[in-house]
C-alpha positions, 0 to 999 in steps of 0.5 A, a space after each residue: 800651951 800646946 798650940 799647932 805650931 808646937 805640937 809640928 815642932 815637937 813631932 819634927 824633932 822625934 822623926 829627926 831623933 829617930 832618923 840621925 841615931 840610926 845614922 850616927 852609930 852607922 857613921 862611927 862605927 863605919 870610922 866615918 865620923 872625919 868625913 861626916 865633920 868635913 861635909 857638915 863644915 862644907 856645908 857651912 862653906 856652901 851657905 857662907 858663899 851662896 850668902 856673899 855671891 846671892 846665889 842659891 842656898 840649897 843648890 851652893 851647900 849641894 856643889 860644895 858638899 858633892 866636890 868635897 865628898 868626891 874629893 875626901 873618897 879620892 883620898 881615901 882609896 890613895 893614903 893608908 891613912 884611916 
């Protein structure tokens, strides 16, 4: 039952708990968690167009994601909007 495959699988999830809990309370109690969904949503635009163009997966979710981070923080600092 616990071949090598499961035994990597389940020790991949542990050091992924331990790292996204950490990160999470820092995102909510930062007032982040809008800007964590609209980078996880561009992530998904990336994949989606590298998917239609064949382009690279990695580097499309990359550009997609740094151009609406760059985006979001120019709002940020132009509306008082929280």
């Amino acid at each position: 039952m616990l071949n090598d495959f499961f035994i990597r699988a389940l020790l991949a999830g542990i050091g992924i708990a331990l790292i996204t809990g950490p990160i999470g309370c820092f995102v909510i109690w930062r007032r982040l968690s809008f800007f964590a969904g609209t980078l996880a949503h561009s992530a998904l635009l990336g994949v989606t167009m590298a998917l239609v163009f064949e382009l690279n997966i990695a580097l499309s979710v990359f550009l997609i994601s740094a151009v609406i981070a760059i985006f979001l923080l120019q709002l940020q600092t132009k509306t008082n909007l929280p």
